[in-house]
py3Dmol code that shows the C-alpha trace and the ligand (Angstrom):
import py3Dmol

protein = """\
ATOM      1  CA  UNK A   1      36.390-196.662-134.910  1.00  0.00           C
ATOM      2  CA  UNK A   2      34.571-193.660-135.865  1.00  0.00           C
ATOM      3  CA  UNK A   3      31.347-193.544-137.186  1.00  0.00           C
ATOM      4  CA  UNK A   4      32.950-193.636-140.906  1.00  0.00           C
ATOM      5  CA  UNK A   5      34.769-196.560-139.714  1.00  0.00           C
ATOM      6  CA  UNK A   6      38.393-194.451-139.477  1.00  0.00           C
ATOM      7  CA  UNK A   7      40.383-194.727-136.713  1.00  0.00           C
ATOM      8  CA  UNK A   8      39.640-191.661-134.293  1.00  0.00           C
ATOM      9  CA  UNK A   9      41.726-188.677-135.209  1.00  0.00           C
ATOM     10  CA  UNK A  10      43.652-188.713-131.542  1.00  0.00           C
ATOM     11  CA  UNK A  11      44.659-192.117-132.849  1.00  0.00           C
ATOM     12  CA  UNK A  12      45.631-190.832-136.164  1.00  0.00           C
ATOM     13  CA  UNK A  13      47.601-187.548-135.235  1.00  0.00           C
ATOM     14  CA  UNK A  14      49.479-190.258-132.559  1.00  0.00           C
ATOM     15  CA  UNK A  15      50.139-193.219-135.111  1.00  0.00           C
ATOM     16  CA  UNK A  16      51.749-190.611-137.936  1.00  0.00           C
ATOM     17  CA  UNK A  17      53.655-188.182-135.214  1.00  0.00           C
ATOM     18  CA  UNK A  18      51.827-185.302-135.986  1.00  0.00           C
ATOM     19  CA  UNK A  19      52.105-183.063-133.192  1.00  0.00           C
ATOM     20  CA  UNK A  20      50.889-179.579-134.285  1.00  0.00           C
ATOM     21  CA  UNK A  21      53.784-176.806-135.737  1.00  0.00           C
ATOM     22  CA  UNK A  22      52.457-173.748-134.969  1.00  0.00           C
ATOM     23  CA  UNK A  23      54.860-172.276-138.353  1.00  0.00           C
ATOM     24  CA  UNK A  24      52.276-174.203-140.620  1.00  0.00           C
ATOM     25  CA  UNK A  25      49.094-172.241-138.587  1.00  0.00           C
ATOM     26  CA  UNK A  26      48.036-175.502-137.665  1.00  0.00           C
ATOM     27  CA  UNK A  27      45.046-175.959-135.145  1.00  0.00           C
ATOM     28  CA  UNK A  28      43.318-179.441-135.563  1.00  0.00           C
ATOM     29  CA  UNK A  29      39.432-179.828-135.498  1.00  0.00           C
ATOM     30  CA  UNK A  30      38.911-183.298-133.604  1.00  0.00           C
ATOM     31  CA  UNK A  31      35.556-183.340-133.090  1.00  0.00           C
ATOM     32  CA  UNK A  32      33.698-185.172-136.021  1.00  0.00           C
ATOM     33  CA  UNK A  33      30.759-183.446-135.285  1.00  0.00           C
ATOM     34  CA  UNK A  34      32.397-179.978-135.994  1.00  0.00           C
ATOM     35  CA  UNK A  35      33.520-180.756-138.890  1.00  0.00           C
ATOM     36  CA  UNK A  36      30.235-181.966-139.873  1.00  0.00           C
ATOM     37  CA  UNK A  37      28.132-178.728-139.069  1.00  0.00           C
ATOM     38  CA  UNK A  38      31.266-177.230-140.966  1.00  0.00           C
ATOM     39  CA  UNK A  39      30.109-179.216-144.088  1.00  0.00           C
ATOM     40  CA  UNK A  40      26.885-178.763-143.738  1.00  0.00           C
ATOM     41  CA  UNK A  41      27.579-174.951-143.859  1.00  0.00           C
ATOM     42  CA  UNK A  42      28.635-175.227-147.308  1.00  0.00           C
ATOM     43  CA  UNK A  43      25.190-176.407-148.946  1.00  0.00           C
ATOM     44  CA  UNK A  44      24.815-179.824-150.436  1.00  0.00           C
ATOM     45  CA  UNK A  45      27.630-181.022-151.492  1.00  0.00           C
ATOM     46  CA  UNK A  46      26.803-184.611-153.311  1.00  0.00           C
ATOM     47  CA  UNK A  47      27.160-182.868-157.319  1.00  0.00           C
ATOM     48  CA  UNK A  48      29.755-180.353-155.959  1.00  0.00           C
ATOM     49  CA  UNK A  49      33.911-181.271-155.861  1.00  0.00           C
ATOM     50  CA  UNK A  50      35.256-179.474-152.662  1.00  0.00           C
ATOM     51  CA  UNK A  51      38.848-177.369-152.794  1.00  0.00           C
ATOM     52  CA  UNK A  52      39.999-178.334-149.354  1.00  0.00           C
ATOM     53  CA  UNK A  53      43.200-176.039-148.392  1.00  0.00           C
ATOM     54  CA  UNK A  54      44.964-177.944-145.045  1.00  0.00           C
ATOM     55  CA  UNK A  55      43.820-180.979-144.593  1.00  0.00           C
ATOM     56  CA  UNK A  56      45.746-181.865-142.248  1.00  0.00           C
ATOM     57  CA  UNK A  57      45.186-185.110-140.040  1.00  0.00           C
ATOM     58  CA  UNK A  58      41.865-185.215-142.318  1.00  0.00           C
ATOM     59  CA  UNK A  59      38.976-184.788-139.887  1.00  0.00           C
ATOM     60  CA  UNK A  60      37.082-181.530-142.085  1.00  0.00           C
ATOM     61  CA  UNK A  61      38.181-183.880-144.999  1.00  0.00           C
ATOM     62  CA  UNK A  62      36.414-187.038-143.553  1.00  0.00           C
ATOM     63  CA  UNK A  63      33.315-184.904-142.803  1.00  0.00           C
ATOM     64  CA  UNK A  64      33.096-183.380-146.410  1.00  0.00           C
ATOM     65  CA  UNK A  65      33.079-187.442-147.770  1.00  0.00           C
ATOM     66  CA  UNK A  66      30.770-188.647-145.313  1.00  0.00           C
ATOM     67  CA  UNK A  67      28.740-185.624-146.205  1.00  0.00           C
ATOM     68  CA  UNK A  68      28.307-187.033-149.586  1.00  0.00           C
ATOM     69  CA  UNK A  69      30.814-184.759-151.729  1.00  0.00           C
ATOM     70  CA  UNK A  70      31.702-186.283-155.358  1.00  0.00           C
ATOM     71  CA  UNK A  71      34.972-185.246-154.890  1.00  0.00           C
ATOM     72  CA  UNK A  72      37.524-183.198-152.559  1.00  0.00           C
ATOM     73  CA  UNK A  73      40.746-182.245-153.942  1.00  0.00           C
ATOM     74  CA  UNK A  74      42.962-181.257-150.863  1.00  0.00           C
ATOM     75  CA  UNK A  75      46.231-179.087-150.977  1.00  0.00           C
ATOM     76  CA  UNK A  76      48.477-179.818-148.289  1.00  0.00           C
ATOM     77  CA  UNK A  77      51.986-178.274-147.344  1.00  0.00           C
ATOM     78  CA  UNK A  78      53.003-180.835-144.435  1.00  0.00           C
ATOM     79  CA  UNK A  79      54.149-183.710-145.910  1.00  0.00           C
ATOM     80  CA  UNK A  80      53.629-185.604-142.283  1.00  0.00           C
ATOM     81  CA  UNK A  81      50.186-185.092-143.388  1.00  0.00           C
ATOM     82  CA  UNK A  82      50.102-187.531-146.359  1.00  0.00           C
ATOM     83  CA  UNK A  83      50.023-190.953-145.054  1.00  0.00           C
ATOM     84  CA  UNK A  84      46.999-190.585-142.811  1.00  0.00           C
ATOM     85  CA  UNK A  85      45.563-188.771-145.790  1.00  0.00           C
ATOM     86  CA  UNK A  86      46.270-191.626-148.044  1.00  0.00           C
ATOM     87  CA  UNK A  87      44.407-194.145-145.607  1.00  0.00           C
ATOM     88  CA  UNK A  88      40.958-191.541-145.926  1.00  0.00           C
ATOM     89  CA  UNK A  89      41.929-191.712-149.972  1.00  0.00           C
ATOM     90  CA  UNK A  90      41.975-195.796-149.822  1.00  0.00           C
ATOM     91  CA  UNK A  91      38.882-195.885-147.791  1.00  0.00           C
ATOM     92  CA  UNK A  92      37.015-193.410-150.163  1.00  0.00           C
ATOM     93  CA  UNK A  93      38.069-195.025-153.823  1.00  0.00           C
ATOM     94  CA  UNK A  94      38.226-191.892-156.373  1.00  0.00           C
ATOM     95  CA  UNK A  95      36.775-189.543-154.295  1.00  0.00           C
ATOM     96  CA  UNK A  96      39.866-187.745-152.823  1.00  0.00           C
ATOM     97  CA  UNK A  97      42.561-185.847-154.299  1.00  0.00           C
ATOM     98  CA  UNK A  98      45.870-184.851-152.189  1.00  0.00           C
ATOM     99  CA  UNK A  99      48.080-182.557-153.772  1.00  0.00           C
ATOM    100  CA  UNK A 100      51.267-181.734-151.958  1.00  0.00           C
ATOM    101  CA  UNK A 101      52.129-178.546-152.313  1.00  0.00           C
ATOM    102  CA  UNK A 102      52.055-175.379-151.208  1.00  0.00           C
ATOM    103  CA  UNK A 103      48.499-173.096-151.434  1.00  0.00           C
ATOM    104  CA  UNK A 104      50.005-169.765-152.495  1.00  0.00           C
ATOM    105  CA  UNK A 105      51.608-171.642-155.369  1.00  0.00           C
ATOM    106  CA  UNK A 106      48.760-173.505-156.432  1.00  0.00           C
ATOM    107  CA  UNK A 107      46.457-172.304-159.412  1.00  0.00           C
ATOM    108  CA  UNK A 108      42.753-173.114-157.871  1.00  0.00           C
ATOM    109  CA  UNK A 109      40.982-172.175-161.481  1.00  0.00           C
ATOM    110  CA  UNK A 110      42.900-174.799-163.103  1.00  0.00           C
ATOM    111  CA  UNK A 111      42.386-177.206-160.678  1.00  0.00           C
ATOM    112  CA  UNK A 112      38.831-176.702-160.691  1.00  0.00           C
ATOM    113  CA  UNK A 113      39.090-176.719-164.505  1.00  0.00           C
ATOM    114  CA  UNK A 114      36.717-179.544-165.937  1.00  0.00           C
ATOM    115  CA  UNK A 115      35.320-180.972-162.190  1.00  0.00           C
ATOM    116  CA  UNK A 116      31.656-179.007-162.461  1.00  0.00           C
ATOM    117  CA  UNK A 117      30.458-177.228-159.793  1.00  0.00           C
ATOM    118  CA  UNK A 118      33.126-176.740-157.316  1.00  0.00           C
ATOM    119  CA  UNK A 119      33.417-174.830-153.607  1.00  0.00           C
ATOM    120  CA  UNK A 120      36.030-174.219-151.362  1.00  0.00           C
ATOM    121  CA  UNK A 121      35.742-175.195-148.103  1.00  0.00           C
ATOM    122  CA  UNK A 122      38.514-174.976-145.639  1.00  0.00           C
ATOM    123  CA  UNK A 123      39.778-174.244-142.437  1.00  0.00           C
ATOM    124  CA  UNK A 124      42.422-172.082-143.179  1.00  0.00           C
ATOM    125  CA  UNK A 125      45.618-172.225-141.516  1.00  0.00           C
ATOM    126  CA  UNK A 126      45.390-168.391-140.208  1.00  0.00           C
ATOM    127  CA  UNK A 127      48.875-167.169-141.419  1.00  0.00           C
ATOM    128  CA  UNK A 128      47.913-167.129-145.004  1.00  0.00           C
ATOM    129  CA  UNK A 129      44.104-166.851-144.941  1.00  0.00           C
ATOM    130  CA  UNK A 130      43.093-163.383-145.661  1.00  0.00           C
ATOM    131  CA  UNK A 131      45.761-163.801-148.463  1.00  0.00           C
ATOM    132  CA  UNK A 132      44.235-166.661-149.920  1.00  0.00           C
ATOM    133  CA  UNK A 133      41.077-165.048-149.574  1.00  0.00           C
ATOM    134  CA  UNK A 134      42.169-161.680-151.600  1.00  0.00           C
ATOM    135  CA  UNK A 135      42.954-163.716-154.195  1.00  0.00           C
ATOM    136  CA  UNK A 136      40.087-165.722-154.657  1.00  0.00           C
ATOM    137  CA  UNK A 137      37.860-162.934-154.690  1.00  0.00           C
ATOM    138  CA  UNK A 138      39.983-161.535-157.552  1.00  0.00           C
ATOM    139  CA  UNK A 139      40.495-164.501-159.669  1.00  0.00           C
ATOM    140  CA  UNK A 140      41.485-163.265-163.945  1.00  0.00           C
ATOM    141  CA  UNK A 141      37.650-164.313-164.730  1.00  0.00           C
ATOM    142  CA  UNK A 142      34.313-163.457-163.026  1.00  0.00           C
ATOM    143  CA  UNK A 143      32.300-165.214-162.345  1.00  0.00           C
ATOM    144  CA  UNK A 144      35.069-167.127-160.529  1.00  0.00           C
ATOM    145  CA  UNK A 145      35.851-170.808-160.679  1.00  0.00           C
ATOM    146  CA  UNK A 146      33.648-171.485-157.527  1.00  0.00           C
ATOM    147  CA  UNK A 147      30.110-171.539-156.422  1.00  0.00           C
ATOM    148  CA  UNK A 148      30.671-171.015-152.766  1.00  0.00           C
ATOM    149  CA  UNK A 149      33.747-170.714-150.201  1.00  0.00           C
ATOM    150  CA  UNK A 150      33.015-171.853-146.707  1.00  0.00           C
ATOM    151  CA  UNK A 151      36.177-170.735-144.213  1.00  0.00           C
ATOM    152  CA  UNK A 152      37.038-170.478-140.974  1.00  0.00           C
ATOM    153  CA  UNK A 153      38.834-167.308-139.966  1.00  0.00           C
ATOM    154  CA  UNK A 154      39.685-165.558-136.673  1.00  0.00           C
ATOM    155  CA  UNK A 155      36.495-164.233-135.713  1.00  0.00           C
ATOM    156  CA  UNK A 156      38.124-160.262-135.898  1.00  0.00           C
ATOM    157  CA  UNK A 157      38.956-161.253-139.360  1.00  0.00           C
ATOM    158  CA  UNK A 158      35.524-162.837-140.264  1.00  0.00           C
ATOM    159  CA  UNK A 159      33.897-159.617-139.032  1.00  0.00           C
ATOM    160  CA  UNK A 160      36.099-157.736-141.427  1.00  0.00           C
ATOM    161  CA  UNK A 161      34.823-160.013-144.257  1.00  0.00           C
ATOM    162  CA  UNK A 162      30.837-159.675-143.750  1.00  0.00           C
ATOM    163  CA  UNK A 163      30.903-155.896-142.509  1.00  0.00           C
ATOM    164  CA  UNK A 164      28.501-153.400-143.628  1.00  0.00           C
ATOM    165  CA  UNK A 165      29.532-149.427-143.717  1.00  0.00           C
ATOM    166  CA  UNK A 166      29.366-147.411-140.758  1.00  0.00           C
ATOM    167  CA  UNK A 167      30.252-150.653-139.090  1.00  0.00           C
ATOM    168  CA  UNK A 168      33.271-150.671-136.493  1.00  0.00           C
ATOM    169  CA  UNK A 169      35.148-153.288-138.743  1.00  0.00           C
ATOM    170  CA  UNK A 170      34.340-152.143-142.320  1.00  0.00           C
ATOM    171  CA  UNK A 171      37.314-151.559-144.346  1.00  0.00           C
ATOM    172  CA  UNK A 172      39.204-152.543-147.146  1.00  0.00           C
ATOM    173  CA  UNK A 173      38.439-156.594-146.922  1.00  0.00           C
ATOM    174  CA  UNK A 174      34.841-155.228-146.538  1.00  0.00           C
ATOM    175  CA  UNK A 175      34.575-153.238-149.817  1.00  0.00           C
ATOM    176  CA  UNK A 176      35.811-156.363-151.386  1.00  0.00           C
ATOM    177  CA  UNK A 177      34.190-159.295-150.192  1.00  0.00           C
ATOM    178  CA  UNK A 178      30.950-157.108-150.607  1.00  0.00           C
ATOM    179  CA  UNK A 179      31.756-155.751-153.928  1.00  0.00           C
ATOM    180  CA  UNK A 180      31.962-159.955-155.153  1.00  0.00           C
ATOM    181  CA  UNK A 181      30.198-161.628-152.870  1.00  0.00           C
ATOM    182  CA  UNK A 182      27.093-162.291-150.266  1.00  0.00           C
ATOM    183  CA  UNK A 183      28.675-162.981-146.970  1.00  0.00           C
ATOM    184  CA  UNK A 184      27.871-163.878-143.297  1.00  0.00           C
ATOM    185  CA  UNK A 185      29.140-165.428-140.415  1.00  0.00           C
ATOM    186  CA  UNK A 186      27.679-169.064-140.187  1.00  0.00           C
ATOM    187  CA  UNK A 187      28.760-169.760-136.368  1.00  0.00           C
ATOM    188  CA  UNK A 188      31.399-169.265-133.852  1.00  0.00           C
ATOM    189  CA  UNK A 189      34.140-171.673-132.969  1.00  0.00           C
ATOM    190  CA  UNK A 190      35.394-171.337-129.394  1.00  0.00           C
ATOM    191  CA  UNK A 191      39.595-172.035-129.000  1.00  0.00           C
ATOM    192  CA  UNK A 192      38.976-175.319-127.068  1.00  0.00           C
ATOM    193  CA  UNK A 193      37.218-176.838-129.838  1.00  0.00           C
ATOM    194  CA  UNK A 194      40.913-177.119-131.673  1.00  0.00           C
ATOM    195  CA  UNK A 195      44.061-178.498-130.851  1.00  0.00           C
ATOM    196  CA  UNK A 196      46.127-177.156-129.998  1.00  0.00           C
ATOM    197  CA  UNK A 197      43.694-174.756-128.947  1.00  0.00           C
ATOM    198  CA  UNK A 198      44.647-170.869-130.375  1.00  0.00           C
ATOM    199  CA  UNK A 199      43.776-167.699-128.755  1.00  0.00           C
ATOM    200  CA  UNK A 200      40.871-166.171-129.776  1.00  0.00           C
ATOM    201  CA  UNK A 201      37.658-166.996-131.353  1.00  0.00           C
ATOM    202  CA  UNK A 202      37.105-168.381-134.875  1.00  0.00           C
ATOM    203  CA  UNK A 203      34.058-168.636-137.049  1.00  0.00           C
ATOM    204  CA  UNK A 204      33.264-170.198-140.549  1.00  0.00           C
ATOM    205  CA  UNK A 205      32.225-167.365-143.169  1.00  0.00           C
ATOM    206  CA  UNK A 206      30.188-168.525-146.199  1.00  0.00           C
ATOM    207  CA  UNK A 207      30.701-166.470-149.323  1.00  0.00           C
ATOM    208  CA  UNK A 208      28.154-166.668-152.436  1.00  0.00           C
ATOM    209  CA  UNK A 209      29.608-165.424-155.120  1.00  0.00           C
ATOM    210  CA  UNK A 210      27.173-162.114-156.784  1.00  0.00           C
ATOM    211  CA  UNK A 211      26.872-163.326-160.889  1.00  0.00           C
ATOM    212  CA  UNK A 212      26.949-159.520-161.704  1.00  0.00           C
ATOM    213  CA  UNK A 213      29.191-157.697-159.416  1.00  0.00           C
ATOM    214  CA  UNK A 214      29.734-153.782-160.382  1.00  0.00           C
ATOM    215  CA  UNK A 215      31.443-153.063-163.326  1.00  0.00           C
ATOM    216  CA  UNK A 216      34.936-151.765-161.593  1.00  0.00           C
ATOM    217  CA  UNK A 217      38.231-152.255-161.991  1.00  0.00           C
ATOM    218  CA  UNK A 218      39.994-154.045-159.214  1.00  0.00           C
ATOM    219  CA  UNK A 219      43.143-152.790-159.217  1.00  0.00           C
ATOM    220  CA  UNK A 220      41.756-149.187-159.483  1.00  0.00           C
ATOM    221  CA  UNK A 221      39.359-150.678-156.107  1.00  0.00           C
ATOM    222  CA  UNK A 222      42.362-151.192-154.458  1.00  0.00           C
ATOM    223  CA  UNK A 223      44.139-148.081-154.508  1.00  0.00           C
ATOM    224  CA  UNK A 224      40.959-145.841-153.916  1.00  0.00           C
ATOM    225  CA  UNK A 225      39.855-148.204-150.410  1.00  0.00           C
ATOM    226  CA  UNK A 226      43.722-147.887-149.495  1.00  0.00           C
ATOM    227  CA  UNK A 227      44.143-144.565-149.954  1.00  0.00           C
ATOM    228  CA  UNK A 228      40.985-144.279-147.824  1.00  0.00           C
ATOM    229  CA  UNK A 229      40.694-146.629-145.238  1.00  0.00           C
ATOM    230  CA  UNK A 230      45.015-145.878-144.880  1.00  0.00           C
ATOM    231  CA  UNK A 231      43.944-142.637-143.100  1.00  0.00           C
ATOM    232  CA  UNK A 232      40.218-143.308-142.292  1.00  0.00           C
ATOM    233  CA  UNK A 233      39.649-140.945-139.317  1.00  0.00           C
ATOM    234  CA  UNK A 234      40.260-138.380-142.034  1.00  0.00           C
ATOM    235  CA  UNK A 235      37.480-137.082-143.843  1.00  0.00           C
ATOM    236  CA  UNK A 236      37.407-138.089-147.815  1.00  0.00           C
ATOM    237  CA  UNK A 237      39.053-134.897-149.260  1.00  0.00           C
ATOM    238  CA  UNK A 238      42.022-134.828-147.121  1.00  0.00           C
ATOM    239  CA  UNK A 239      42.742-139.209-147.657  1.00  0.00           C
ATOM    240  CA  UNK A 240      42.096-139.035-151.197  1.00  0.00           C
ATOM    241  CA  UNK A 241      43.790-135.680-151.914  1.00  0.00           C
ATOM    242  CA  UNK A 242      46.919-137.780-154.174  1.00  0.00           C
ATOM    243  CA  UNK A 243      43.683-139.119-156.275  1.00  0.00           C
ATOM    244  CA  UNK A 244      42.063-135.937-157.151  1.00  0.00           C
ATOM    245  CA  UNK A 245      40.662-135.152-153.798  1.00  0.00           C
ATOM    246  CA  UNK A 246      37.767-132.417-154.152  1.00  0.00           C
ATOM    247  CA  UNK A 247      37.534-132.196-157.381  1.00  0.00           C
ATOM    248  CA  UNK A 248      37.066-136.520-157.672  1.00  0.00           C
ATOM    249  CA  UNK A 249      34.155-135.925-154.877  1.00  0.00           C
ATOM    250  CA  UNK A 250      32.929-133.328-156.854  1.00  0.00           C
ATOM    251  CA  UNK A 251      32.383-135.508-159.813  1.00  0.00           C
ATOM    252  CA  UNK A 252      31.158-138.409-158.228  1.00  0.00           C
ATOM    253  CA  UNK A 253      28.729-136.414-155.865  1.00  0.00           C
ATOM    254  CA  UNK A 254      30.417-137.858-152.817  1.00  0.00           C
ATOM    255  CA  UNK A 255      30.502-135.017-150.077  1.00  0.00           C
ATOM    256  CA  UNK A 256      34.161-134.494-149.574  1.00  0.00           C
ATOM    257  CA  UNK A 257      33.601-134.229-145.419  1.00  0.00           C
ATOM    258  CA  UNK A 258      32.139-137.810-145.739  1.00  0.00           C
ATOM    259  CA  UNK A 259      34.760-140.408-143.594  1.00  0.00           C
ATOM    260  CA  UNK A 260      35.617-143.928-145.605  1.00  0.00           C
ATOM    261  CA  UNK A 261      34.020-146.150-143.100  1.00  0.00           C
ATOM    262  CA  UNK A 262      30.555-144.231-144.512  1.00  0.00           C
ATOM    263  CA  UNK A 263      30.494-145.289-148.207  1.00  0.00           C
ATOM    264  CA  UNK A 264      28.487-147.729-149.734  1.00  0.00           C
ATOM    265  CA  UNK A 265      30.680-150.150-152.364  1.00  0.00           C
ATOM    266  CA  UNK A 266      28.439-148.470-154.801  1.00  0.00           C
ATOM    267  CA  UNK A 267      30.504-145.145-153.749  1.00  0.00           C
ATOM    268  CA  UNK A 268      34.141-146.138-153.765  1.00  0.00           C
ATOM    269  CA  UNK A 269      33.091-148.309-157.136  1.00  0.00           C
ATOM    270  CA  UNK A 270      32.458-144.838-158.439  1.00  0.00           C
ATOM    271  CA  UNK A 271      35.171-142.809-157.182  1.00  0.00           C
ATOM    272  CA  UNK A 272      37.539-145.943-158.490  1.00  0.00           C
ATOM    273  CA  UNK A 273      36.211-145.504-162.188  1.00  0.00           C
ATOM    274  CA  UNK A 274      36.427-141.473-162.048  1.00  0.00           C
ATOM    275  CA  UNK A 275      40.057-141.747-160.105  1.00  0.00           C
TER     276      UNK A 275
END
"""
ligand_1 = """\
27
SAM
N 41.859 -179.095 -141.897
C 42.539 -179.496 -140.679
C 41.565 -179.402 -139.516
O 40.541 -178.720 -139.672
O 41.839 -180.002 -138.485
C 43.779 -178.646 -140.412
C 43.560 -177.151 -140.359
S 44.978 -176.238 -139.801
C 44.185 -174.779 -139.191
C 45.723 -175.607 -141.286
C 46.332 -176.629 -142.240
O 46.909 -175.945 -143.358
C 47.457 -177.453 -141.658
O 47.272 -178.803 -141.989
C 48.740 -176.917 -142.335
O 49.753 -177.871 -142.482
C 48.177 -176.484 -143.678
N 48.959 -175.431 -144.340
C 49.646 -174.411 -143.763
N 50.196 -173.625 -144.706
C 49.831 -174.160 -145.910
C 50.088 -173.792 -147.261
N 50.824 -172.722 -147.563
N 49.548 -174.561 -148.244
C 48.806 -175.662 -147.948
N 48.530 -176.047 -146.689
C 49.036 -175.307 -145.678
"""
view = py3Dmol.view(width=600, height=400)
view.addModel(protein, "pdb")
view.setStyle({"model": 0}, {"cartoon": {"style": "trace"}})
view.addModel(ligand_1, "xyz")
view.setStyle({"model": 1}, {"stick": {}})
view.zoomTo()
view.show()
C-alpha cells in the first residue's frame, strides 16, 4: 500500500492494462512524492475544487486528495483510465469527479460553475497543452473561472509562457500569458521521473490570474503579436506594414526600427487598440 492506503501505481497501471499510448501524450508520474510537490505548487488547496485534465492512472489525482482538496473534477479521454479512477473515487467518498470525455470539447467555466474557488492543475498531455492553455487565458469573461492554473509543460514551452521581452523565448504565448496573468516556472521535471520517460525536460508553470488585465481586445492581440512575432527578425515597420505600418508606430509612439521581441505588453496592447 501507499501511504494513502492505494495500491502503488506500478500495481495499478499493471492490474487495469494500461501500458502508455503515446497518441493520448501520455507520460505517467509514479512517484507519489512528485505529485505531491506538484500539489503543493498550486497553493492550499483544502476550500479550492481542482480541474484535473488527464488523470490518467490517478497518481497527480491521489496527491491533490491527500493534499486536502474539497474536490477534483478530472476530465479524462482514455476510457482504460476509468476503473482505477473509480477505485481513488470509492476511497475518497464525494470528493472526486471523473468525466469522460474529451478536454477540447469540454466547457471548463461551466464546470466550474457553482463549485467556489476553483484551479486547474494538471499535467498536461503535451499534444494539446499550449492549446488548452490559449484558451484558458481567453475564456468569454475576465476575470476567468479560475484562481490559479498549475501545469506541467515541456520546459521550451514553459519558457515561452513566463518570458519577459528582449528574452530569447518571448513571443506570442509570452504577450499573452503576461498580458492575463503572473507566471513562473515552479521547478524542473527531468524525463526519468515519467513513464514512459519523454525526451526533454518538463516543468510545472503556475499562473495567477492579474484581476485588471489591460483593457485590449484579444482578438485584435492576436493579429498584431502574429503579424509581429511571424517575421520577428524584421524591424516593426516592415512586419506590421498590412496593419498600418509607420503611420500605426507613429501614433502609438513606438519607433518603427524597434524588433517585436523588444516591446513591452503595454506596447503591442497599444498598437492592437490603434490597429
Ligand atoms: N495525470 C497523469 C500523470 O500525471 O501521471 C497522466 C498525465 S499524461 C501526461 C496525460 C493524460 O491526458 C493521459 O492520461 C491522457 O490519456 C490524457 N489525455 C490525452 N488527451 C486528452 C484529451 N483530449 N482530453 C482529456 N484527457 C486527455
Amino acid at each position: 500500500m501507499s501511504i494513502d492506503g492505494l495500491p502503488p501505481l506500478r500495481e495499478v497501471i499493471a492490474e487495469h492494462g494500461l501500458a502508455a499510448k503515446k497518441s493520448l501524450g501520455q507520460n505517467f508520474l509514479l512517484d507519489l512524492n512528485l505529485t505531491a510537490k506538484i500539489a503543493r505548487a498550486a497553493g492550499d488547496l483544502t476550500a479550492s475544487t481542482v480541474i484535473e485534465v488527464g488523470p490518467g492512472p490517478g497518481g497527480l489525482t491521489r496527491a491533490l486528495l491527500l493534499s486536502g482538496a474539497r474536490r477534483v473534477v478530472a476530465v479524462e479521454r482514455d476510457e482504460r483510465c476509468l476503473a482505477a479512477l473509480a477505485e481513488i473515487s470509492d476511497h475518497y467518498p464525494g470528493r472526486l469527479e471523473v468525466i469522460s470525455g474529451d478536454a477540447l470539447e469540454t466547457d471548463f467555466a461551466a464546470l466550474a460553475a457553482e463549485q467556489g474557488d476553483t484551479r486547474i492543475v494538471a499535467n498536461l498531455p503535451y499534444n494539446i497543452g499550449t492549446e488548452l492553455l490559449v484558451r484558458w487565458l481567453t475564456p468569454s469573461a475576465w476575470p476567468p473561472f479560475y484562481s490559479s492554473m498549475t501545469l506541467m509543460f515541456q520546459r521550451e514551452v514553459a519558457e515561452r509562457i513566463v518570458a519577459m521581452p528582449g528574452d530569447r523565448s518571448y513571443g506570442r504565448l509570452g504577450v499573452l500569458a503576461g498580458w492575463r496573468t503572473e507566471s513562473r516556472i515552479a521547478f524542473d521535471v527531468p524525463p526519468q521521473a515519467f513513464t514512459p520517460p519523454p525526451k526533454v525536460t518538463s516543468s510545472v508553470v503556475h499562473l495567477v490570474p492579474r484581476q485588471t488585465p489591460i483593457a485590449v481586445d484579444a482578438k485584435a492581440l492576436a493579429r498584431v503579436t502574429e503579424a509581429a512575432f511571424g517575421q520577428r527578425r524584421k524591424m516593426l515597420r516592415q512586419s506590421l506594414k498590412a496593419l498600418g505600418g509607420e503611420a500605426l508606430l507613429e501614433r502609438t509612439g513606438i519607433d518603427p526600427t524597434r524588433r517585436a521581441e523588444t516591446l513591452s505588453v503595454e506596447e503591442f496592447a497599444a498598437l492592437a487598440r490603434e490597429a
